[in-house]
C-alpha positions as CSV (number, residue, x, y, z in Angstrom):
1,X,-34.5,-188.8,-75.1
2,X,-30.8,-189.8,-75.4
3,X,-29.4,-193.2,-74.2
4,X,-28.5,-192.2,-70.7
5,X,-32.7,-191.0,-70.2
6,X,-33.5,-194.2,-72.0
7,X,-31.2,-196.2,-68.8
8,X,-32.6,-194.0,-65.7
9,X,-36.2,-195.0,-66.7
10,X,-35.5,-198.6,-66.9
11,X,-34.1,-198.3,-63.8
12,X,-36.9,-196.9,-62.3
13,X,-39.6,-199.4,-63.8
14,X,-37.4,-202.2,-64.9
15,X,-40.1,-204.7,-62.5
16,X,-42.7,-202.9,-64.8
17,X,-40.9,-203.3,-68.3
18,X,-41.1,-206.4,-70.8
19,X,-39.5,-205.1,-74.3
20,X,-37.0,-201.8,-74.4
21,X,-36.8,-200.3,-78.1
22,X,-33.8,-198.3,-78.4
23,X,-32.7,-196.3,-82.0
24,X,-29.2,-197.6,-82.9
25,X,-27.9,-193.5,-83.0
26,X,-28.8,-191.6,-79.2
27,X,-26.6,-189.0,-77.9
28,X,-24.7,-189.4,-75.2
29,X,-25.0,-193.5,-75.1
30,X,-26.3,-194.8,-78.2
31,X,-28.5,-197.7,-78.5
32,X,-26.7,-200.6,-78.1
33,X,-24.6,-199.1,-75.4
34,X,-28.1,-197.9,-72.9
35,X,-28.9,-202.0,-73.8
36,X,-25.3,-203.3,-72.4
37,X,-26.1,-201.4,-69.5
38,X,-30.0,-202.5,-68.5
39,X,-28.8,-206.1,-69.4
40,X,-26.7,-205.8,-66.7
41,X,-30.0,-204.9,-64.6
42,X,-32.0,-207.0,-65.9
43,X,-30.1,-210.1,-68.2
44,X,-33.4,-211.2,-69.2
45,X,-35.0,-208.0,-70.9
46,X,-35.9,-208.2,-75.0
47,X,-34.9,-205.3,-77.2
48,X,-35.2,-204.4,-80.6
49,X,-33.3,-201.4,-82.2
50,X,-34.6,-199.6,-84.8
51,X,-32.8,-196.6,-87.3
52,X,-33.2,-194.2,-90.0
53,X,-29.5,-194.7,-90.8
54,X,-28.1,-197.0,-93.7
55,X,-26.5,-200.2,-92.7
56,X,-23.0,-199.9,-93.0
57,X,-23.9,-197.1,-90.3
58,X,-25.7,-199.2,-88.4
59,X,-23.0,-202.1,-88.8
60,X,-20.0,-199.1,-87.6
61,X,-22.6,-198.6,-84.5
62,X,-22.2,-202.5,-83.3
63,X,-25.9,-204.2,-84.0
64,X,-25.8,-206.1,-86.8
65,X,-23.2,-209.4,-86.4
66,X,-25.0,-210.3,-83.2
67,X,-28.3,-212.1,-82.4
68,X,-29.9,-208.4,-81.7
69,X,-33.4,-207.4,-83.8
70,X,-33.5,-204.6,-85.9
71,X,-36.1,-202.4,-87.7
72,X,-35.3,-199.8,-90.4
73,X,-37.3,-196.5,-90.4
74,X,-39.5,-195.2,-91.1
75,X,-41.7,-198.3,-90.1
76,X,-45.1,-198.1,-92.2
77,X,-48.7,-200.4,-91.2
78,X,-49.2,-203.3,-93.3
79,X,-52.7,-203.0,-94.5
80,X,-54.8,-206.5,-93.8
């Protein structure tokens, strides 16, 4: 999926959608690019971002310095 697919879903079954998780680096619109876009749909909807990428990569890409949630990958189970 690339940033534009992640964009024409919401749009389809933004009523239906509560939390959008988008990876910092798509094609064609990255992550926080597809979220400027279904804010504008929806100004309400949560996201959180999530990459395999170091920081200062994910910093040059725009998340980090804003009140946005991020998750680095690979994301592992805590055990209980």
């Amino acid at each position: 999926m690339n940033g534009q697919d992640a964009i024409e879903r919401f749009r389809e079954h933004r009523d239906e959608i509560g939390l959008i998780i988008l990876d910092v680096v798509m094609p064609e619109k990255n992550g926080k690019e597809a979220y400027e876009e279904i804010q504008t749909m929806r100004h309400d909807i949560k996201a959180l971002f999530m990459s395999g990428y170091t920081g200062d990569v994910v910093l040059d890409k725009g998340v980090f310095g804003k009140a946005l949630d991020y998750v680095a990958k690979p994301i592992a189970p805590t055990s209980s």
